[in-house]
KEKOLKE-943168 format. One line per 2 residues: their letters; for each residue x, y, z of N, C-alpha, C, O. Coordinates in nm, 3 decimals. Atoms other than C-alpha are relative to their C-alpha. Example, Ala and Ser with C-alpha at 12.3 -4.5 7.8 and 13.67 -1.06 7.14 Angstrom:
BEGIN
AS = 0.089:-0.119:0.000:1.230:-0.450:0.780:0.090:0.120:0.000:0.194:0.118:0.066  -0.082:-0.119:-0.006:1.367:-0.106:0.714:-0.077:0.109:0.073:-0.026:0.220:0.090
END
This chain:
BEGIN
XX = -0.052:0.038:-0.130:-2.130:-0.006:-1.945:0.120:-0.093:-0.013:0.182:-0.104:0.094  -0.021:0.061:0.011:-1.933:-0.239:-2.085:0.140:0.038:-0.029:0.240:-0.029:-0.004
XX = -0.169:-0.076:0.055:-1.627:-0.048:-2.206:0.007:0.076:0.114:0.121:0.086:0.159  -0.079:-0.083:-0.144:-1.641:0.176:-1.880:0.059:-0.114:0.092:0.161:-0.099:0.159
XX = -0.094:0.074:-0.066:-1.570:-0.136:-1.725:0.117:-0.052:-0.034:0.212:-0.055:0.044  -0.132:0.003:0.066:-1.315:-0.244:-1.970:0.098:0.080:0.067:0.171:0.030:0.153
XX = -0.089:-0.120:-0.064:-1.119:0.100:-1.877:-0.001:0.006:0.113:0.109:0.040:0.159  0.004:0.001:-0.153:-1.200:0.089:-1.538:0.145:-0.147:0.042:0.239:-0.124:0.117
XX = -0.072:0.064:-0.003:-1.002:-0.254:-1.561:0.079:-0.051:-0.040:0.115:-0.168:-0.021  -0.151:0.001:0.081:-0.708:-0.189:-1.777:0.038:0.129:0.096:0.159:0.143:0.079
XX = -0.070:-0.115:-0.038:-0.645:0.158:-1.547:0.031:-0.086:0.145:0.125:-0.064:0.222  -0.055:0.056:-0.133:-0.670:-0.093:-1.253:0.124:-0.100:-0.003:0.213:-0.118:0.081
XX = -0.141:0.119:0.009:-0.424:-0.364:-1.372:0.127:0.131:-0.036:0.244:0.132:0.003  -0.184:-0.092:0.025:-0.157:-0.079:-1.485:0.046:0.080:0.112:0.161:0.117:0.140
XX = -0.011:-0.111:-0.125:-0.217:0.134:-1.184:0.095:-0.117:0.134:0.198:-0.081:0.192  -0.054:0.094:-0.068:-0.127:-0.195:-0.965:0.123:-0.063:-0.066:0.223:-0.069:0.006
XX = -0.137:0.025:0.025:0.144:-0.329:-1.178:0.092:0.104:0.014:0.197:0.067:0.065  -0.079:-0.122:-0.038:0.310:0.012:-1.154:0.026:0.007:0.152:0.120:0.070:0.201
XX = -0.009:0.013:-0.171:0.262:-0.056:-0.768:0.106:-0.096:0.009:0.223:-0.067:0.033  -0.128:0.134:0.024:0.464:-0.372:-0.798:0.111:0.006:-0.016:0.185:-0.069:0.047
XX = -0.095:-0.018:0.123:0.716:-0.262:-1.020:0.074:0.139:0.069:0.188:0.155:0.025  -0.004:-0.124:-0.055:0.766:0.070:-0.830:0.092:-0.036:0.192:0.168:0.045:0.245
XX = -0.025:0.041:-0.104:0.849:-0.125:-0.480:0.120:0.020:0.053:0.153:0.051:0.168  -0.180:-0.024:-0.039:1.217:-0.106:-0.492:0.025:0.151:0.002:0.096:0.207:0.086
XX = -0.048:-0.178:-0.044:1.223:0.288:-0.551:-0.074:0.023:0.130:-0.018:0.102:0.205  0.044:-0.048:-0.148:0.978:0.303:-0.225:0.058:-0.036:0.073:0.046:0.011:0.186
XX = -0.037:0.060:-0.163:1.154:0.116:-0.012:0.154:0.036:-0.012:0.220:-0.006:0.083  -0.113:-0.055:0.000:1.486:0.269:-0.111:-0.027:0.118:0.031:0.048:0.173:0.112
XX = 0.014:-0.150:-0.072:1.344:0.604:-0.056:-0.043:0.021:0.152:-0.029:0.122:0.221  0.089:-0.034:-0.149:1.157:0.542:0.277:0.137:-0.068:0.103:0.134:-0.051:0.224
XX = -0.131:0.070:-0.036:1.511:0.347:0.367:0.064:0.135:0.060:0.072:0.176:0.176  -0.070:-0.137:-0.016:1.684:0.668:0.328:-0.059:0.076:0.089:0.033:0.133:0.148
XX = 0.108:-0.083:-0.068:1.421:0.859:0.527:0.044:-0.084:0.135:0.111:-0.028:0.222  -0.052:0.069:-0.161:1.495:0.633:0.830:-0.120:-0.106:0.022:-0.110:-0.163:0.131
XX = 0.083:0.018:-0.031:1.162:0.463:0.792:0.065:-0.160:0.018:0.178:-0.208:0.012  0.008:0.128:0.003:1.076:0.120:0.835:0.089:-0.082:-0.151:0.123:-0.011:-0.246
XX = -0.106:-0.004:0.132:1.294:-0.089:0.552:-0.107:-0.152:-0.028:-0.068:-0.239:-0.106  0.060:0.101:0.082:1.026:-0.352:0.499:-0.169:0.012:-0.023:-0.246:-0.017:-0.114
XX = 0.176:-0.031:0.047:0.671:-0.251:0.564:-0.049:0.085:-0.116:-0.157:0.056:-0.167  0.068:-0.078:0.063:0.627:0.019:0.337:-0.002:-0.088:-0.217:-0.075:-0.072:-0.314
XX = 0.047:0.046:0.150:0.689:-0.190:-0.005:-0.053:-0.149:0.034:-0.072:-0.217:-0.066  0.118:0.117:-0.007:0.501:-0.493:0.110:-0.118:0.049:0.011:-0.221:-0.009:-0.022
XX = 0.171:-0.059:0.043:0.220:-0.268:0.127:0.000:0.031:-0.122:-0.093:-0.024:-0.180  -0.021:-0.008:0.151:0.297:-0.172:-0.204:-0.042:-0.123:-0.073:-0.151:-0.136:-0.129
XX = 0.050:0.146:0.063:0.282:-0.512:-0.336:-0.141:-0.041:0.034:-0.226:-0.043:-0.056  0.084:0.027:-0.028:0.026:-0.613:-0.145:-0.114:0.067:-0.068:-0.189:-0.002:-0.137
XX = 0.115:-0.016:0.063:-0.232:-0.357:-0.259:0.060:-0.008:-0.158:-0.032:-0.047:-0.230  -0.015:0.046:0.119:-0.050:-0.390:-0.605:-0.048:-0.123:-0.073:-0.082:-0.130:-0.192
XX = 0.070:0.147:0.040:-0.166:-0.736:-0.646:-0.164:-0.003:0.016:-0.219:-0.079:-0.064  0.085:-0.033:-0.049:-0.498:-0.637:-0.491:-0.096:0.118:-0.147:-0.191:0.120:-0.226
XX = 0.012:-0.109:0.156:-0.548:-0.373:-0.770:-0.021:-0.055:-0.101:-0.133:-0.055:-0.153  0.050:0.086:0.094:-0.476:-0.597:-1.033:-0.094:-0.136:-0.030:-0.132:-0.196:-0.130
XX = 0.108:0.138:0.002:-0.694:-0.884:-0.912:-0.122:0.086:-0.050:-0.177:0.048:-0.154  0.101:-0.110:-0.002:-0.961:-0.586:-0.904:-0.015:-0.003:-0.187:-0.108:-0.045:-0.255
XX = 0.034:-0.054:0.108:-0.895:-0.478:-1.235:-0.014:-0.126:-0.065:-0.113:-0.109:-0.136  0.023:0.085:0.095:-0.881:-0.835:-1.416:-0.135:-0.069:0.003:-0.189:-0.139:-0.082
XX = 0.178:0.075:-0.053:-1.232:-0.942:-1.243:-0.064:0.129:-0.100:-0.164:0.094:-0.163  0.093:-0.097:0.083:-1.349:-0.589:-1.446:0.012:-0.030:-0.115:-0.084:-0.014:-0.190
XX = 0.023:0.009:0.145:-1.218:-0.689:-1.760:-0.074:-0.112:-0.049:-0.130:-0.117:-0.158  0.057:0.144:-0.027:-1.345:-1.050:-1.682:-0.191:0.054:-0.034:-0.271:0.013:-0.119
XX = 0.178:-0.004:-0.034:-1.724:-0.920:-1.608:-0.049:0.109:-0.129:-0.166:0.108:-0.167  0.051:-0.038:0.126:-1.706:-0.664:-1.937:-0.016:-0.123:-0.120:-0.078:-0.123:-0.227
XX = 0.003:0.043:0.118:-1.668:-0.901:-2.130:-0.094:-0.136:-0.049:-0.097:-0.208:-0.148  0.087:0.109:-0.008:-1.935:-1.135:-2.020:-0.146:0.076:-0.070:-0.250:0.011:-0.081
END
């Protein structure tokens, strides 16, 4: 159980830093699109940070 959580919370911290890190191509593409030019990468971030809190509490609790 202990390594599925490991992996469970190394796929969650990369999956969310890639959210993070990714923010400026969404909000340049949804820009272009006509959308909103600030909500859509603060949601990004937001669950990006959200993700990786997630995943570092899994690697936190494998390793207890």
């Amino acid at each position: 159980m202990a390594i599925a959580q490991l992996l469970l919370g190394l796929v969650l911290v990369f999956a969310g830093a890639g959210m993070i890190l990714a923010r400026r191509v969404i909000g340049a593409r949804n820009a272009r699109a006509g959308g909103w030019k600030t909500a859509t990468p603060v949601l990004w971030v937001f669950l990006g940070v959200l993700l990786v809190m997630n995943g570092a509490l899994q690697i936190t609790l494998s390793a207890v």
